[in-house]
C-alpha positions in Angstrom: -25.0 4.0 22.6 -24.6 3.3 19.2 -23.3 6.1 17.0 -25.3 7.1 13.3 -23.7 5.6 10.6 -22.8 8.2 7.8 -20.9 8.1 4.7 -18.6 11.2 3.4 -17.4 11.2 -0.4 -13.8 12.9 -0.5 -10.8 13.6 -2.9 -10.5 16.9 -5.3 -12.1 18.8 -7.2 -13.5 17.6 -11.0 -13.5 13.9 -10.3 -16.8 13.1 -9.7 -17.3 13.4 -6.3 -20.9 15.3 -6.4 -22.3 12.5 -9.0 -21.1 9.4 -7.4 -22.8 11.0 -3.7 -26.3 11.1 -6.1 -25.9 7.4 -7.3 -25.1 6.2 -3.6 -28.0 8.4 -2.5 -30.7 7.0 -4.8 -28.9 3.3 -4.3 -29.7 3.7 -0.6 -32.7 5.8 -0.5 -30.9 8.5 1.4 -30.0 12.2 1.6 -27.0 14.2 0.9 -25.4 16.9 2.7 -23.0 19.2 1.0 -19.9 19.9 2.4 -18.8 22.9 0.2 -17.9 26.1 1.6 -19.4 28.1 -1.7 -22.1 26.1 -2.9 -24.0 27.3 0.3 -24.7 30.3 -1.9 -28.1 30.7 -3.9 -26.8 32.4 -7.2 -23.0 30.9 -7.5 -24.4 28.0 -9.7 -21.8 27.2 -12.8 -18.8 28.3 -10.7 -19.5 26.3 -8.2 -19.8 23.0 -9.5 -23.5 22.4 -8.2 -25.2 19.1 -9.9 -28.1 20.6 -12.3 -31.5 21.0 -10.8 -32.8 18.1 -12.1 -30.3 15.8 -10.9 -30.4 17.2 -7.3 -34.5 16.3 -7.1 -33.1 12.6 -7.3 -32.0 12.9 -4.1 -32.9 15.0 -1.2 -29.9 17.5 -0.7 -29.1 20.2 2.4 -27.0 22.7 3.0 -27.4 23.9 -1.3 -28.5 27.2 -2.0 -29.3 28.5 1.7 -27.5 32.2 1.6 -27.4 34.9 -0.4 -23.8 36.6 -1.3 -23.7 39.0 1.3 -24.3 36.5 4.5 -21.7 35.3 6.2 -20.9 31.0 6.8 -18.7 29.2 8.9 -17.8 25.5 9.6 -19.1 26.1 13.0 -22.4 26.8 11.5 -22.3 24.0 9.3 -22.0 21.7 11.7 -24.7 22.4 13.5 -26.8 22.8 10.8 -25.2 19.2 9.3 -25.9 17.7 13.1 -29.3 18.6 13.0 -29.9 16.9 9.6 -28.2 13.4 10.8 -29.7 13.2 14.1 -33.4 13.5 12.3 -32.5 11.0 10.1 -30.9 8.8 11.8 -34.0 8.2 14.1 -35.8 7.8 10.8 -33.7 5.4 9.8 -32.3 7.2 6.6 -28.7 7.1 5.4 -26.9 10.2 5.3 -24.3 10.9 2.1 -21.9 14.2 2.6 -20.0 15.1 -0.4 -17.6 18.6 -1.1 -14.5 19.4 -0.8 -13.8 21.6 2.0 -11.8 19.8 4.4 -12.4 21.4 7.0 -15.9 21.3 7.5 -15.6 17.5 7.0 -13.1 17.1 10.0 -15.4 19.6 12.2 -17.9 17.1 11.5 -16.5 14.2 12.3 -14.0 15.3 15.0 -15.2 18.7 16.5 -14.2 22.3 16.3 -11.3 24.2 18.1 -13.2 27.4 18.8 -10.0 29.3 20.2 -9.9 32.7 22.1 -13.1 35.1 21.2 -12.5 37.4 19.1 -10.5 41.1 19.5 -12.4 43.4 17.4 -9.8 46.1 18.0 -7.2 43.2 16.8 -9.3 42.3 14.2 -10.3 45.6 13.0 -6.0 46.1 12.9 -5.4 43.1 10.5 -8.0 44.0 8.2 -6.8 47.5 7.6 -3.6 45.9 7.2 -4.9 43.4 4.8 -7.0 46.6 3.0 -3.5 48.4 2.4 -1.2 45.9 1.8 -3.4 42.7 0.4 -3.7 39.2 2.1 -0.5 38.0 0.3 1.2 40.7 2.7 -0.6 39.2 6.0 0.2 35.7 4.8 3.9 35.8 4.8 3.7 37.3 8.2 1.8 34.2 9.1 4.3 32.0 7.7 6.7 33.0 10.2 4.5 32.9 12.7 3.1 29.6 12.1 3.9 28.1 9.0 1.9 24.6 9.4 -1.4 26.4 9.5 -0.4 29.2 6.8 0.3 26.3 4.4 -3.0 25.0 4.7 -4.6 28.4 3.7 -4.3 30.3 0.6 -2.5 33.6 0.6 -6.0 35.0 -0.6 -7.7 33.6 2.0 -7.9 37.0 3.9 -10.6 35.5 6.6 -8.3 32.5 7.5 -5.5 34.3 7.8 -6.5 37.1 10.3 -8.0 34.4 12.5 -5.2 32.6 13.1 -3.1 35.5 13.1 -5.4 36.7 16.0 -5.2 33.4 17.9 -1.1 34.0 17.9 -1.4 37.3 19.1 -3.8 36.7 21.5 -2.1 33.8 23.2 1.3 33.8 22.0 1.1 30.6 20.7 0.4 29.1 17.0 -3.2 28.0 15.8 -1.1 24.4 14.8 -0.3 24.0 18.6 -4.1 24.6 19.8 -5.0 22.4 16.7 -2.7 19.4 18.2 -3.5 19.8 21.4 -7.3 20.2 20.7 -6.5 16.8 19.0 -10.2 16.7 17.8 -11.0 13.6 19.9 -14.6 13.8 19.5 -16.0 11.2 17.1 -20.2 11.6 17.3 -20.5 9.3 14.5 -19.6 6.0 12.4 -18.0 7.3 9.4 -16.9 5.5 6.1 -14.7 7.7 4.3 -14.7 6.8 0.1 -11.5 9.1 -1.5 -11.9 9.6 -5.1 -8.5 9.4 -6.9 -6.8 10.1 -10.7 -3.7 10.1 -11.9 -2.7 13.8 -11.3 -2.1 14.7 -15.1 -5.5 12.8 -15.7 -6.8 15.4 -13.0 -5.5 18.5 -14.6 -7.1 17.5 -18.0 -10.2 17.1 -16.1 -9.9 20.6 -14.2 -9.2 22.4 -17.9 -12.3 20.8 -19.6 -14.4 21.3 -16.6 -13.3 25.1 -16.6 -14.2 25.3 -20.5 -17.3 23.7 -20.6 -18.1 26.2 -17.1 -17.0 29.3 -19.3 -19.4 27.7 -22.1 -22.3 27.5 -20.3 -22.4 31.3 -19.1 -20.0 31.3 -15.9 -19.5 35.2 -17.0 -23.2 35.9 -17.6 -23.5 34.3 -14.5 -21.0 36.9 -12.9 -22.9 40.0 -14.7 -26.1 39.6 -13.6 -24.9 39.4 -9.9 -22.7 42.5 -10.1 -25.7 44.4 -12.1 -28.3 43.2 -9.0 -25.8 45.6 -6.8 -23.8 42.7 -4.9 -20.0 44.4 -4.2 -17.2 42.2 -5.9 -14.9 41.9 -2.9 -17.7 39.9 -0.7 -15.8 36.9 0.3 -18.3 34.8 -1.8 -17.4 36.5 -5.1 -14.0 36.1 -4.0 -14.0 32.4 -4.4 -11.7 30.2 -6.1 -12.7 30.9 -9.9 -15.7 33.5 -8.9 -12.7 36.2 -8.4 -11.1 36.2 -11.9 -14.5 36.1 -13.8 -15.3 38.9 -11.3 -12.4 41.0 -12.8 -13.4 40.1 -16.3 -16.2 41.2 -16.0 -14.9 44.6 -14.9 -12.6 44.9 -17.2 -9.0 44.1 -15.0 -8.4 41.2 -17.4 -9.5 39.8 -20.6 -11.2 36.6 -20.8 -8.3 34.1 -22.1 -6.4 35.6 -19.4 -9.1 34.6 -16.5 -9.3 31.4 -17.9 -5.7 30.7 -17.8 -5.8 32.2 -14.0 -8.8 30.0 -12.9 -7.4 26.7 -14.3 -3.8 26.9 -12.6 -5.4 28.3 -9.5 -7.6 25.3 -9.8 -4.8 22.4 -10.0 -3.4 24.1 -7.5 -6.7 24.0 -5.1 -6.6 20.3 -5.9 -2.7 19.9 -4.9 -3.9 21.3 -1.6 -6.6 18.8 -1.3 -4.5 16.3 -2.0 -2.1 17.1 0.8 -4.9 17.6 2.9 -7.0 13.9 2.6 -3.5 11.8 1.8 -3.0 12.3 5.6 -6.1 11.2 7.0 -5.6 7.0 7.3 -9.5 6.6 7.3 -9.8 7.0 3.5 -10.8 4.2 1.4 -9.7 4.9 -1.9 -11.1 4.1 -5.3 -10.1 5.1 -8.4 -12.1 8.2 -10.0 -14.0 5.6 -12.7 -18.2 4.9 -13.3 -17.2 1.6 -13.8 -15.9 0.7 -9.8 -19.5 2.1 -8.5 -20.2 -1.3 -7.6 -17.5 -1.7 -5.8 -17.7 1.6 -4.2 -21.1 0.4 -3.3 -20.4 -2.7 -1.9 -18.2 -1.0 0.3 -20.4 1.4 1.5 -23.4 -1.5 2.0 -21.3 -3.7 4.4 -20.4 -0.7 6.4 -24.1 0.4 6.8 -25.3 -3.3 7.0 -22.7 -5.8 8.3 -19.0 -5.1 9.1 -16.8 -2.5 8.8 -15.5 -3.1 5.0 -11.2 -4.5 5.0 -8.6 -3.4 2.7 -8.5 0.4 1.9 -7.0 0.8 -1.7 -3.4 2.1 -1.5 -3.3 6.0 -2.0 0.0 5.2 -4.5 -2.5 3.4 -7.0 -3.7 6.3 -8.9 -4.1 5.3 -11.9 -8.0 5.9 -13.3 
């Protein structure tokens, strides 16, 4: 049977990616899903990098502003919530944009999920106490010698991450990276075409700083305020997102604001070295330089892999230049 058709908009973060999914949504007449582990949350709005309301009625978008701070997500989740979309409009004959930059929920997608041992909530009730006393960083560096593919893939804040692979180890004795390759997510329920967004990495980091400033500008820490003042604790894991968790100790008073600033823009460029490392190894990626101006070519692209042929000549990852 034929497969859907979609198209996923990749590269990092502050080049574009949400605006050019918008243009090749309303080009199309299609829908967008987001692939974005925190814009899944209603009240994380400047942080997160969400498009403005008004922009977002252009196009039909999913998976935006479905949970409040205290719920829990997972790319499990999101992909069955993200199949559900694509199958209904597929049979309506609508194309399907998904756009973010969380890897991972991307590759679930596209090439299925290693669900792994169920969980050991004695285990898992261990690492966190461990992780409460000592900090993630701690549990991290254990990981590191346990498996350090998989622990370079995940930040040393990333206390969630870390105890679940740490509990697939100690449950089977062997690393999350081996289960991962022998997994080897074979399963490909769709036709994807893969557009990367690339810069010029110092390019990027100017990007990331002005991005940051013009965040801080339009209320990021008002933003933060209100959502501590409605009751919401500060170590939930969504106001422990990237950028979220240093306006979150501004606001209480663990740091001033230049220093959160300077904090959330080199976490940042380093989020976006991750990414980097994370989409230069998948082959699949067509890449385009991160410019308005190659929308039509972008386009074109995209229209003779929904319409005609599968598009030739992906644009060298090594041309960066923007």
């Amino acid at each position: 049977m034929e497969k859907p058709k979609i198209v996923a908009i990749v590269g990092p973060t502050a080049l574009g990616k949400s605006l050019l999914a918008l243009r090749l949504a309303r080009h199309f007449q299609g829908e967008i899903i987001s692939s974005d582990s925190v814009q899944v949350y209603r009240d994380l709005n400047i942080g997160s990098g969400k498009l403005p309301p008004d922009q977002r009625r252009q196009a039909p978008h999913h998976l935006i502003d479905i949970l409040d701070l205290d719920q829990d997500y997972s790319a499990g989740l999101f992909r069955q919530q993200a199949d559900m979309i694509i199958g209904d409009r597929y049979k309506r004959g609508i194309p399907i944009v998904v756009v973010g930059g969380t890897g991972l929920y991307l590759k679930v997608l596209t090439r299925g999920l290693f669900r792994g041992p169920t969980s050991n909530p004695e285990l898992r009730s261990t690492l966190r106490e461990r992780a409460k006393a000592g900090g993630s960083p701690g549990l991290h560096r254990e990981l590191q010698g346990l498996d350090p593919e998989v622990s370079s893939r995940i930040h040393p804040q990333d206390t969630l991450r870390i105890i679940r692979a740490m509990e697939v180890f100690y449950q089977t004795n062997i690393p999350l990276s081996r289960h991962h390759r022998e997994h080897a997510f074979l399963e490909k329920p769709y036709e994807v075409f893969k557009v990367g967004l690339i810069c010029a990495r110092e390019k990027m980091y100017r990007w990331i700083e002005a991005r940051t400033d013009e965040m801080i500008a339009a209320g990021w820490a008002e933003e933060v305020k209100s959502l501590l003042d409605q009751g919401y604790a500060p170590g939930l894991r969504s106001l422990q997102s990237l950028g979220y968790k240093h306006m979150v100790s501004y606001v209480m008073g663990k740091m001033t604001l230049s220093e959160a600033i300077y904090s959330i823009k080199r976490d940042t460029r380093r989020y976006a070295k991750r990414q980097l490392t994370w989409f230069r190894g998948d082959p699949e990626i067509h890449w385009y330089p991160a410019q308005q101006e190659n929308f039509s070519a972008i386009a074109q692209g995209v229209e003779e892999f929904f319409f005609h042929s599968s598009p030739e000549g992906r644009v060298s990852f090594l041309r960066q230049e923007c």
